[in-house]
C-alpha positions as a LaTeX table, in Angstrom:
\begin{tabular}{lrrr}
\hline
Residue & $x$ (\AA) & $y$ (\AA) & $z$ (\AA) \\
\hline
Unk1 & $-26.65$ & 28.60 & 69.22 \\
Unk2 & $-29.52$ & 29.13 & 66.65 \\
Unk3 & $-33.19$ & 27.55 & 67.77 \\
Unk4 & $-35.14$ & 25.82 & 64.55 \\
Unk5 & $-38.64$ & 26.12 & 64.95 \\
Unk6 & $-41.36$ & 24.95 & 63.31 \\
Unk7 & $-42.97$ & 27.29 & 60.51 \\
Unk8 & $-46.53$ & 28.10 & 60.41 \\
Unk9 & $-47.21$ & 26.02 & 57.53 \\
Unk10 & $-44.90$ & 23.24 & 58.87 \\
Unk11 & $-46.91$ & 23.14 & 62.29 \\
Unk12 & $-50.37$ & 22.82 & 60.14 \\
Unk13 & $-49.63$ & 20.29 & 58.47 \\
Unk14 & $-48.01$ & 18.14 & 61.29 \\
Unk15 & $-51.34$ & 18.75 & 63.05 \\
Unk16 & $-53.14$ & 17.39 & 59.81 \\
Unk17 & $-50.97$ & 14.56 & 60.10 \\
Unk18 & $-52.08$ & 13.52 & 63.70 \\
Unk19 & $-55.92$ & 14.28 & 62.53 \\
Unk20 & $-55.21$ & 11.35 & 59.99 \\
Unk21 & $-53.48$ & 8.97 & 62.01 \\
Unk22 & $-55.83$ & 9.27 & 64.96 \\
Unk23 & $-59.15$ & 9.13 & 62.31 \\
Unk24 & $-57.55$ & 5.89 & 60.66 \\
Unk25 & $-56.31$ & 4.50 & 64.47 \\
Unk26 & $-59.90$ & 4.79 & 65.56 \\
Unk27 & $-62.04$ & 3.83 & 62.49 \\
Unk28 & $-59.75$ & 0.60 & 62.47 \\
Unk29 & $-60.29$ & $-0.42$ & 65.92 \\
Unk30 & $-64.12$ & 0.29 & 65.92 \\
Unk31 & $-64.13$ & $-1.69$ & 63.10 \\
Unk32 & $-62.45$ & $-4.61$ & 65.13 \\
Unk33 & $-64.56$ & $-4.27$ & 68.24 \\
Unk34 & $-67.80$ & $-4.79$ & 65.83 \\
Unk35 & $-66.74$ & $-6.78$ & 62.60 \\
Unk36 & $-66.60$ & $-10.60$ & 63.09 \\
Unk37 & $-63.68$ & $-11.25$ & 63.48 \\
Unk38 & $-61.10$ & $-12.52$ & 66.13 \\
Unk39 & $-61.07$ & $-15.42$ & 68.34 \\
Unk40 & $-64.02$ & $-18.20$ & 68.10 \\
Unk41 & $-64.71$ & $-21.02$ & 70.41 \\
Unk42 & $-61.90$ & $-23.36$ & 69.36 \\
Unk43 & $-59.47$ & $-20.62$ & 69.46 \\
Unk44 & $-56.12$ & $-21.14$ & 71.11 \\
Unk45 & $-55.94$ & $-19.49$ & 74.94 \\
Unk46 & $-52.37$ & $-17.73$ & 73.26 \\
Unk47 & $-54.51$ & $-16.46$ & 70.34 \\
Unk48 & $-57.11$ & $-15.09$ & 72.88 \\
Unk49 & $-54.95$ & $-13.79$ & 75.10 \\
Unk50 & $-53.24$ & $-11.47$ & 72.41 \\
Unk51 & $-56.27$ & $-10.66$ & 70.90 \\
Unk52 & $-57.70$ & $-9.38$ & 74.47 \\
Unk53 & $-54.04$ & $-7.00$ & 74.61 \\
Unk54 & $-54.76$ & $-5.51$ & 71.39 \\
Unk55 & $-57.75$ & $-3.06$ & 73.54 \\
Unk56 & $-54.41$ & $-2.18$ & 75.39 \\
Unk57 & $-52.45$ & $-0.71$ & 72.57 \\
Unk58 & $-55.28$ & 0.16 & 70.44 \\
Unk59 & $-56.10$ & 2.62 & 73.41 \\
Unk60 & $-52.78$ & 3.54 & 74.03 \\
Unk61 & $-52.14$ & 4.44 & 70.36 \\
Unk62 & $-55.60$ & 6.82 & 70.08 \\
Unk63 & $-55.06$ & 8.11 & 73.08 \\
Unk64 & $-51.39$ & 9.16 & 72.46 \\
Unk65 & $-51.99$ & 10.52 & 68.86 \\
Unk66 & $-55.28$ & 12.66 & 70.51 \\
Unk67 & $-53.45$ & 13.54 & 73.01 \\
Unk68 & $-51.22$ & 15.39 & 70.38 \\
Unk69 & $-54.24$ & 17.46 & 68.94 \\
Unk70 & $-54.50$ & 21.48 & 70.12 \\
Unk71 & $-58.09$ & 20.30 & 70.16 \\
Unk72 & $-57.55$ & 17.83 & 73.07 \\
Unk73 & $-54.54$ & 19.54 & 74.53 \\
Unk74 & $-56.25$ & 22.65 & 75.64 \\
Unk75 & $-58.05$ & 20.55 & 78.53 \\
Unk76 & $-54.96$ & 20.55 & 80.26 \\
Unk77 & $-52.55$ & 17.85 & 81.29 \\
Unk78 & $-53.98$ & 17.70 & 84.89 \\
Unk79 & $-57.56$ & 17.74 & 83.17 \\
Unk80 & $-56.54$ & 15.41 & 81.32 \\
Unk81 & $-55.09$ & 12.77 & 83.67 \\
Unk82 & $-58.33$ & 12.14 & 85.17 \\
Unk83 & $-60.57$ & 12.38 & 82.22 \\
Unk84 & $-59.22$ & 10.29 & 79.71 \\
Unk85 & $-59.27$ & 6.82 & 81.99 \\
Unk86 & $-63.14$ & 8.10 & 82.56 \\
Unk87 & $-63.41$ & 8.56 & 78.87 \\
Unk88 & $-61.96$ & 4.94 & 78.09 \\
Unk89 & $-64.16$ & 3.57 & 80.57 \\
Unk90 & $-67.36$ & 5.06 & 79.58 \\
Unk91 & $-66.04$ & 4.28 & 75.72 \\
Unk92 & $-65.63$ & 0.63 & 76.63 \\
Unk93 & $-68.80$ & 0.17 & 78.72 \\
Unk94 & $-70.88$ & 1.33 & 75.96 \\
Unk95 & $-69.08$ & $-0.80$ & 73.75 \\
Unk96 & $-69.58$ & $-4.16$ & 75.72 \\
Unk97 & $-73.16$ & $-3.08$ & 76.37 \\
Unk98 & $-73.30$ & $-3.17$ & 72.16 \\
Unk99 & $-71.48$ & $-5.97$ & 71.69 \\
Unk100 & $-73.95$ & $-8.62$ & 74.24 \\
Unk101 & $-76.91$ & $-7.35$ & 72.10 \\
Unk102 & $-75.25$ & $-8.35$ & 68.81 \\
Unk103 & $-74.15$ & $-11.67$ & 70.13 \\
Unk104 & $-70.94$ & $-10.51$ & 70.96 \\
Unk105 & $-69.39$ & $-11.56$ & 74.65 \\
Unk106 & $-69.28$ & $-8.54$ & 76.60 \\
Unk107 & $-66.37$ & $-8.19$ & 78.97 \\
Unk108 & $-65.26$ & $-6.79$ & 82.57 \\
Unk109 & $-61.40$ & $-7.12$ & 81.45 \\
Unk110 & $-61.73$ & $-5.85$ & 77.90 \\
Unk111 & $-62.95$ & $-2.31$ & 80.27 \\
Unk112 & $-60.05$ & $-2.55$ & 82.35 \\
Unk113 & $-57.88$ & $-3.29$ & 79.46 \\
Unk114 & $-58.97$ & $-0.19$ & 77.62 \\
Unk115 & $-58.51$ & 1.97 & 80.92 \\
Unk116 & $-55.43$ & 0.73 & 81.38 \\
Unk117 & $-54.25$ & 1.64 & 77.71 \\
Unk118 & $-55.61$ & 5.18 & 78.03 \\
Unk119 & $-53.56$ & 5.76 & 81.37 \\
Unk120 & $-50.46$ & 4.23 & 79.13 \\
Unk121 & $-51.11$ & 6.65 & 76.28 \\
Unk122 & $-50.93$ & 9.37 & 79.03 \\
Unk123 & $-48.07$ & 8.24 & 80.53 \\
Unk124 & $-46.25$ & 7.90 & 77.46 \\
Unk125 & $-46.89$ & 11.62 & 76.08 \\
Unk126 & $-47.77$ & 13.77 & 79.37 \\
Unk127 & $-45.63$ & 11.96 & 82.21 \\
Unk128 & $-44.93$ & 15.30 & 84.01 \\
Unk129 & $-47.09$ & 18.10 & 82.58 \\
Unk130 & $-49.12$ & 20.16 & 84.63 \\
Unk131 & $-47.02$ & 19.03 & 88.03 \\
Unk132 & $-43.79$ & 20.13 & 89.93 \\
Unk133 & $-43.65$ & 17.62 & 91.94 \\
Unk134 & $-41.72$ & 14.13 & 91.50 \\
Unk135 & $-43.67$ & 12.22 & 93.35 \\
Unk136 & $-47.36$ & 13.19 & 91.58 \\
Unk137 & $-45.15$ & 12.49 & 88.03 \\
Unk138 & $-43.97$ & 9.21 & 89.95 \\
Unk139 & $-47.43$ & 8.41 & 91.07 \\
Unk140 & $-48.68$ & 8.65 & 87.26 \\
Unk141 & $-46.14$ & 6.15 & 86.51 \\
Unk142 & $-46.95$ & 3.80 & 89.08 \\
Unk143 & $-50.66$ & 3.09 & 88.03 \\
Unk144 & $-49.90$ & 2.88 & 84.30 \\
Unk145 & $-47.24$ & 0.94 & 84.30 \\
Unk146 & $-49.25$ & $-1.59$ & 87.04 \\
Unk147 & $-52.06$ & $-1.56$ & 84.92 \\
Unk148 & $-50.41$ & $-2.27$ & 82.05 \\
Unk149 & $-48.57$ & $-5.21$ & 83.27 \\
Unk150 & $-51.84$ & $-6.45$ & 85.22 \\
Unk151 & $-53.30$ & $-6.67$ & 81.50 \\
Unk152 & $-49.69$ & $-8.65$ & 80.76 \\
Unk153 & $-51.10$ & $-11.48$ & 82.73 \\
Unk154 & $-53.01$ & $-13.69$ & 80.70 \\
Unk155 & $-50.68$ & $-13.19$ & 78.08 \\
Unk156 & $-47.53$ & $-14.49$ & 80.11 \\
Unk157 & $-50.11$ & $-17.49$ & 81.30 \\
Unk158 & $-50.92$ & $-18.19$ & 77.80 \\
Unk159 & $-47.29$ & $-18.37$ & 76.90 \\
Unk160 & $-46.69$ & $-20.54$ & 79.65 \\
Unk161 & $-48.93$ & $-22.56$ & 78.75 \\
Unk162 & $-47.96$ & $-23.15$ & 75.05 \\
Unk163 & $-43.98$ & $-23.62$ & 76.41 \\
Unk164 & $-45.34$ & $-26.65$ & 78.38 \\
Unk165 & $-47.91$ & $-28.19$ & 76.24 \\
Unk166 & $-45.10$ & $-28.25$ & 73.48 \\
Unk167 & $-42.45$ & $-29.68$ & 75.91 \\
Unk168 & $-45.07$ & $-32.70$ & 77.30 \\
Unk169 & $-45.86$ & $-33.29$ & 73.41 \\
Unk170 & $-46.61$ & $-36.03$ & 72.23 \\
Unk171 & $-48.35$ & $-36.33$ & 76.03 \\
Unk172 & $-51.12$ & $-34.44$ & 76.09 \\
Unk173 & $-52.41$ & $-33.98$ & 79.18 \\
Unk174 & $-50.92$ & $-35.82$ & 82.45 \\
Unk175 & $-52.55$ & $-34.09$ & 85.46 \\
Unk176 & $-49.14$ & $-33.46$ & 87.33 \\
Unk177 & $-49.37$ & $-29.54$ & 86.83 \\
Unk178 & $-51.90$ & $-26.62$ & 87.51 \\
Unk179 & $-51.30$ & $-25.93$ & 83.98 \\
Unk180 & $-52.83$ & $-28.61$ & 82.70 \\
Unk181 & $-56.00$ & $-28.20$ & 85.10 \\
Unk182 & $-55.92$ & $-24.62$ & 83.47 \\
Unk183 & $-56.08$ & $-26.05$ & 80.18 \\
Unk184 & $-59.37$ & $-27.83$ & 80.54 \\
Unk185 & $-63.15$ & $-26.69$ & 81.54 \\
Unk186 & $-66.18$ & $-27.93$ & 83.10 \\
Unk187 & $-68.85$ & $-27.03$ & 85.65 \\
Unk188 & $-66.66$ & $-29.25$ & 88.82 \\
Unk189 & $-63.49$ & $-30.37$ & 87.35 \\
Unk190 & $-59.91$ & $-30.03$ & 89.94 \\
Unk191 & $-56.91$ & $-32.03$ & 90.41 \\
Unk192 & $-57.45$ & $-35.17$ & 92.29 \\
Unk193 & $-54.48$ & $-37.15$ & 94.30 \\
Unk194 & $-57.18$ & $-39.84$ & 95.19 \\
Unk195 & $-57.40$ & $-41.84$ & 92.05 \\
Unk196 & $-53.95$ & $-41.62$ & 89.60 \\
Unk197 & $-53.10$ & $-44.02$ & 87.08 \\
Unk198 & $-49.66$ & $-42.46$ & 86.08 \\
Unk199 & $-48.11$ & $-39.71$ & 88.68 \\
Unk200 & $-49.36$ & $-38.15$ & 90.84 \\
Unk201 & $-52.38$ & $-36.58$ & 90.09 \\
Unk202 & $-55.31$ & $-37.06$ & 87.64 \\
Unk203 & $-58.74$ & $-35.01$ & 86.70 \\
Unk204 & $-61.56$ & $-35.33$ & 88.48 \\
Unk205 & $-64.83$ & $-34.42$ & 86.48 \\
Unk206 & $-67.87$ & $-33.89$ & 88.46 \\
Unk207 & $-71.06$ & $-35.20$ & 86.57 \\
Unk208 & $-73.98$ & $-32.99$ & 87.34 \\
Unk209 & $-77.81$ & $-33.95$ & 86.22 \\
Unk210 & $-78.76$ & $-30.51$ & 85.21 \\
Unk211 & $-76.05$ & $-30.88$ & 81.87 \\
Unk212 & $-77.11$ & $-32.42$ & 79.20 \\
Unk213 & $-73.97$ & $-34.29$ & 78.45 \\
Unk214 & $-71.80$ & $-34.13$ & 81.84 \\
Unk215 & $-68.38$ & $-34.36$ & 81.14 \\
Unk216 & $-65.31$ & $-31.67$ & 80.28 \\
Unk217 & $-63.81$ & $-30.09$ & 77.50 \\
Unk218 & $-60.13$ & $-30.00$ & 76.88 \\
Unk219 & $-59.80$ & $-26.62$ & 75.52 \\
Unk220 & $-55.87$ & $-26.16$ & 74.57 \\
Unk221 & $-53.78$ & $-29.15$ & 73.10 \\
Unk222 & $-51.27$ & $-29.36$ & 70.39 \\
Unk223 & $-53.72$ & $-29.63$ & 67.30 \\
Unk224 & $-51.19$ & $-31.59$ & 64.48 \\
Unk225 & $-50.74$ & $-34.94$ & 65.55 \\
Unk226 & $-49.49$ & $-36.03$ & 62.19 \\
Unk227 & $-46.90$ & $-38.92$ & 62.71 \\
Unk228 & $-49.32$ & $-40.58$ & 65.40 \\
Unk229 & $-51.37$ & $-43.67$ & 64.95 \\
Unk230 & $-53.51$ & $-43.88$ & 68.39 \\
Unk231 & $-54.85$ & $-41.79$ & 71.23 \\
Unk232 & $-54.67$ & $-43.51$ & 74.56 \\
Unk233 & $-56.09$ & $-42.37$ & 78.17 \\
Unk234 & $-57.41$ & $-43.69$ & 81.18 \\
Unk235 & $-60.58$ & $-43.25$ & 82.68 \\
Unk236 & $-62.15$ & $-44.14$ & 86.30 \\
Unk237 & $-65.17$ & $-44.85$ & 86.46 \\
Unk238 & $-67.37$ & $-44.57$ & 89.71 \\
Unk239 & $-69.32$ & $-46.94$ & 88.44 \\
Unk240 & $-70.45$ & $-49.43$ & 85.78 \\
Unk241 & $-70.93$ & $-46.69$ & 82.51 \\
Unk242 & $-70.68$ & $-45.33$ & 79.47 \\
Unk243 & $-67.63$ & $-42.81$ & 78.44 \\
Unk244 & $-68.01$ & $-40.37$ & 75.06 \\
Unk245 & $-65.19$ & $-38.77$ & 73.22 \\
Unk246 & $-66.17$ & $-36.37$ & 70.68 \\
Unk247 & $-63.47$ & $-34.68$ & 68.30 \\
Unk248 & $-63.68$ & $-31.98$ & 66.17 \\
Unk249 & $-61.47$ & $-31.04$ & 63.51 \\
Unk250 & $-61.35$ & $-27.49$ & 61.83 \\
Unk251 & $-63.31$ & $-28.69$ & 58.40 \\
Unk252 & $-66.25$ & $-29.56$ & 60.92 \\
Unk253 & $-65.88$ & $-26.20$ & 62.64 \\
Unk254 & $-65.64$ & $-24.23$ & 59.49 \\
Unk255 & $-68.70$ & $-25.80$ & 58.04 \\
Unk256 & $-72.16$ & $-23.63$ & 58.09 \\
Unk257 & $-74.12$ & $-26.13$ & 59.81 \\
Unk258 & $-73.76$ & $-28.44$ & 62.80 \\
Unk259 & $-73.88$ & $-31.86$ & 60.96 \\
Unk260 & $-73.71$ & $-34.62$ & 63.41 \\
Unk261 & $-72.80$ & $-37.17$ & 60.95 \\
Unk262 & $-69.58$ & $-35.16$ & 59.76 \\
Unk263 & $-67.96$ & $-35.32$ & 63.12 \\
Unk264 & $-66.14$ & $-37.92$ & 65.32 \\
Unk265 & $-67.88$ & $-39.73$ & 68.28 \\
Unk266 & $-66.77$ & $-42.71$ & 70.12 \\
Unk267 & $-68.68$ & $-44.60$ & 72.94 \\
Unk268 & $-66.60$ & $-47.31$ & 75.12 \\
Unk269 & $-68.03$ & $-49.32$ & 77.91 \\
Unk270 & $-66.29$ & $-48.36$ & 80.69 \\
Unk271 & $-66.10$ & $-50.80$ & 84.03 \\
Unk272 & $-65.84$ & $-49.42$ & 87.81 \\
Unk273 & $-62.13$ & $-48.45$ & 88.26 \\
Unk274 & $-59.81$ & $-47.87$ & 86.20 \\
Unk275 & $-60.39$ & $-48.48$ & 82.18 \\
Unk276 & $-57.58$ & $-47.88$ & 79.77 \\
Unk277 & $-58.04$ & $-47.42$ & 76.32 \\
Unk278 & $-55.93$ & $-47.18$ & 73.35 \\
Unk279 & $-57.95$ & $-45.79$ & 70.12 \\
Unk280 & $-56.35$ & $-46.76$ & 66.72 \\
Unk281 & $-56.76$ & $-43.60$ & 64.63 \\
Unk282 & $-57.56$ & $-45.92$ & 61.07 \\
Unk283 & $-60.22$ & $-47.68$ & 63.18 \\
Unk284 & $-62.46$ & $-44.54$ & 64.83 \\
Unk285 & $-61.62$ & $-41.34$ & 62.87 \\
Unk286 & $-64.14$ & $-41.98$ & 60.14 \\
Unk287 & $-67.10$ & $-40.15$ & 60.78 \\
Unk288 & $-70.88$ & $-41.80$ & 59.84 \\
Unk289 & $-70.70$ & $-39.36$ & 56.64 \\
Unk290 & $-67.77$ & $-41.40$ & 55.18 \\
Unk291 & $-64.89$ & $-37.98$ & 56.04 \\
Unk292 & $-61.68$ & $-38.89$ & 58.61 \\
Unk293 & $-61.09$ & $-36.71$ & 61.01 \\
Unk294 & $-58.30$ & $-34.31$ & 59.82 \\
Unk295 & $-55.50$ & $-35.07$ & 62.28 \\
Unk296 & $-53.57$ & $-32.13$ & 61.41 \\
Unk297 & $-56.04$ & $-29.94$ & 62.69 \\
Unk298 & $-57.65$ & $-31.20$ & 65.85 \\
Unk299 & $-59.60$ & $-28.58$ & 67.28 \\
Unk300 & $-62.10$ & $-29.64$ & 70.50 \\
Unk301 & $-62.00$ & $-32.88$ & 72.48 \\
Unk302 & $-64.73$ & $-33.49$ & 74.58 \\
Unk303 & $-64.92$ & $-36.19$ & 77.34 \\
Unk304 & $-68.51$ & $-36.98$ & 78.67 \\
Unk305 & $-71.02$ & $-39.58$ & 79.85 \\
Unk306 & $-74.91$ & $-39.35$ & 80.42 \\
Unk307 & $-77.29$ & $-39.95$ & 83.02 \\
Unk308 & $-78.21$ & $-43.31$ & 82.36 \\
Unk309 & $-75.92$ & $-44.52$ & 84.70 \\
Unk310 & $-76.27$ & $-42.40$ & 88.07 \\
Unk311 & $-72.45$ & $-41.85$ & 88.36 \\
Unk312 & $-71.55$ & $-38.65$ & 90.31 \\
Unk313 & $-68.02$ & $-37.75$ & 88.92 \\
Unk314 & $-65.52$ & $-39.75$ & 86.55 \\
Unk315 & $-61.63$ & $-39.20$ & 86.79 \\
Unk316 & $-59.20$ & $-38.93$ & 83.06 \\
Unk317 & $-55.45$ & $-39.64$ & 83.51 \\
Unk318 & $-52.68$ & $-39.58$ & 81.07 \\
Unk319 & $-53.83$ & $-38.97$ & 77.33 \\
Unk320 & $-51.26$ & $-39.30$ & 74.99 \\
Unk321 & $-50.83$ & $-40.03$ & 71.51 \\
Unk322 & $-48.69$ & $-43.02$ & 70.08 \\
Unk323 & $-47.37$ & $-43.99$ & 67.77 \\
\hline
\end{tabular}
């Protein structure tokens, strides 16, 4: 049987090839980590989560091409097995460190994420280099592949998520499911069996005095709700008070300036126990500048109160549009 090998000149230039692709792999993600762009505050938790995977295989993919250079190679496989995760993590502390002193949000998991795509890249060039024993290559595997599919996890919750919000649509939130706690934030905010005005369950919203505007924010909803006429939700109210909804659509968002006048606020009186409301979308989505809300691209609703009222915590049940 004849053995084809690779000529000398052949060989050069398949190492120039790997220079290039790990150059452009690099430059590209540094340019990522730093650039603005990516996720903003009214982001969806699916967009997010994918965004937070890309350190995964952007790591995996530099580490795998360097890991094909004579330049890296030389180190040694076993060398190498405990030096590149070092690498990534030193990479990606320095990196976070940058981005909170550009206004970026440094992050603990974006680390682990990049770790865990180095030990991937590894895995997926060098499984059993450098070892004759099965159970050191098997050990290799073992922490990749469980790092790898720990940094799965907020994906697969994010998908989860979607999958339900789109099967409840056009109900929006009703409080019966973790995942809809998961979908909302606040400083005190849990399920609640005490107070429920449909099901089961409802929100409860602590109201703490050191917030400006107490209250919650609902963070991940279906954002078209073309075809609907009204937004309707309960609210109970510890005690005689005032309830806020703010909306904000993405031409608010997108604008350069916070305009108050350009975006949706509605105050109801709200009575102690239950109050149930049923908003007419022609009579409150104008805002005071004369624009209506864009309801095929509803991006933040906020629920809140303030302190004139001394109220402690408020519960929400069963928003919904209608039709």
């Amino acid at each position: 049987m004849t053995m084809m090998y690779a000529t000398a000149p052949q060989a050069s230039a398949q190492r120039s090839k790997f220079h290039w692709m790990f150059g452009l792999a690099f430059v590209a993600g540094l340019y990522l980590l730093f650039a603005d762009v990516g996720p903003h505050k009214s982001s969806s938790m699916l967009y997010n989560a994918l965004w937070d995977f890309g350190h995964v295989v952007w790591t995996a993919v530099v580490v795998a091409l360097a890991l094909r250079l004579p330049q890296v190679r030389r180190f040694g496989a076993n060398r190498l097995w405990l030096l590149t995760p070092l690498a990534a993590f030193v990479f990606a502390g320095v990196v976070e460190l940058i981005q909170a002193r550009i206004g970026r949000s440094p992050s603990w998991g974006d680390v682990f994420a990049d770790v865990a795509g180095a030990l991937m890249g590894l895995m997926l060039v060098m499984p059993s280099e450098g070892v004759r024993h099965r159970f050191i290559i098997v050990l290799r595997c073992f922490f990749a592949i469980a790092a790898f599919l720990y940094t799965c996890l907020p994906v697969a919750k994010a998908v989860n998520i979607s999958l339900h919000q789109r099967a409840e649509f056009p109900v929006l939130a009703d409080f019966e499911t973790t995942r809809d706690r998961q979908r909302w934030t606040g400083r005190v905010i849990k399920l609640t069996r005490e107070h429920a005005s449909h099901g089961e369950q409802a929100l409860y919203i602590e109201l703490r005095k050191q917030d400006v505007f107490p209250g919650a924010s609902f963070i991940e909803f279906p954002r078209d709700w073309t075809g609907y006429s009204k937004l309707a939700f309960s609210v109970y109210a510890q005690k005689d008070m005032h309830v806020a909804v703010r909306l904000d659509d993405g031409f608010y968002l997108d604008m350069p300036t916070d305009k108050f006048e350009d975006r949706v606020n509605i105050r109801l009186q709200a009575k102690k126990g239950w109050n149930h409301y049923t908003l007419d979308f022609d009579e409150w989505t104008m805002t005071k500048s004369g624009r209506r809300l864009d309801v095929s691209d509803v991006r933040n609703f906020f629920i809140f109160t303030t302190h004139d009222y001394g109220a402690k915590w408020m519960i929400v049940d069963n928003i919904r549009l209608e039709k």
